[in-house]
N, C-alpha and C positions, 0 to 999 in steps of 0.2 A: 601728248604727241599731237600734234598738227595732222587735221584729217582733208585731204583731197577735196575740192570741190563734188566732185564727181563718187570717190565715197561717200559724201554727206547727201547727195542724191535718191543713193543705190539704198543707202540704210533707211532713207526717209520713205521709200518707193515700199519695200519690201514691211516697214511696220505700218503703213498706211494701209497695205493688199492686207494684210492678217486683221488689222482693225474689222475693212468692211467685212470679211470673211466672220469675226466673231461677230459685228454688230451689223448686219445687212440696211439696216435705216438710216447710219449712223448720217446727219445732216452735210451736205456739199460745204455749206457754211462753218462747222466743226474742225471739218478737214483742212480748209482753207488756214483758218486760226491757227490752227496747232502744225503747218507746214510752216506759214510764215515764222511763227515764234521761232519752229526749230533751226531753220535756216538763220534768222537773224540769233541765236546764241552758237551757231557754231560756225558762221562764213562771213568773217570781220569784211569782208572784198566785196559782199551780194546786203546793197539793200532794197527796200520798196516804198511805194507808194499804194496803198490800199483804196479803190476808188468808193463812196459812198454811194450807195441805191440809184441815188438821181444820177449823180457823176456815170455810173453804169447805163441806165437807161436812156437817158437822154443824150450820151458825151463822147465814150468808148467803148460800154459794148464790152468793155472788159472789167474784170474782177482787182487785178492790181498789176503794176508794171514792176519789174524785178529790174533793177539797176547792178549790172556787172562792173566793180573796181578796176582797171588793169592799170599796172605801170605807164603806160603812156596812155592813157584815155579811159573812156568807158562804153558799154553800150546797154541797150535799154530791147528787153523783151516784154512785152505788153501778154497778157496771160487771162482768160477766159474761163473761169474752173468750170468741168463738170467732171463729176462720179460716173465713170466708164464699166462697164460689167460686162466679161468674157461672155460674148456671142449674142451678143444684143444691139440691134439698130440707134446710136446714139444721134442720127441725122436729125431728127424732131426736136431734141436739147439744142441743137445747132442753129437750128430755122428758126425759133419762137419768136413770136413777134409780139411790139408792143406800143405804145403810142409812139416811139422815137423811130418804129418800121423792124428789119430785121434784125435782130443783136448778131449776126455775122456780118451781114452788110453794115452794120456799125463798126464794128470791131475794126471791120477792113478798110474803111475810109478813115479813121481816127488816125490808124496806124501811119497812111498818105500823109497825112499834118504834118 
């Protein structure tokens, strides 16, 4: 059976929260990998581009661009991963800065392009 884009979300959402929950360290970078895979074997319509270290630092500011399929066209969500935990200030992961300046203020201008 053909599963929903939006099912294939909710199920990836809810085993990714049980993961960090059994594995509280488990790497941003892990996560990343095993959502892409999962998405790319079950959402023929959703694919990506994965950006590399430098591409991130220096470029976009982001982690990978998710390419939406639709019948007449497509569109492009550009995507920033961080590991979020119920009741904790994630603004610091937000702001981090690095020789290319702010990875939000990156992200944000890429996005402009």
């Amino acid at each position: 059976m053909k599963q929903k884009l939006n099912e294939i979300a909710f199920d990836a959402n809810d085993y990714i929260a049980g993961w960090i929950q059994r594995q509280p360290t488990v790497k941003e970078e892990s996560i990343t990998d095993w959502l892409l895979d999962y998405f790319h074997q079950r959402a023929p319509n959703v694919r990506y581009y994965e950006f590399n270290r430098i591409e991130e630092a220096r470029y976009t500011g982001a982690d990978w661009d998710w390419w939406f399929l639709l019948r007449k066209g497509c569109f492009k969500v550009r995507v920033q991963a961080k590991k979020l935990r119920y009741g904790k200030d994630h603004f610091p992961a937000l702001a981090r800065e690095n020789q290319g300046g702010c990875q939000i203020d990156l992200l944000l201008d890429s996005i402009a392009l």
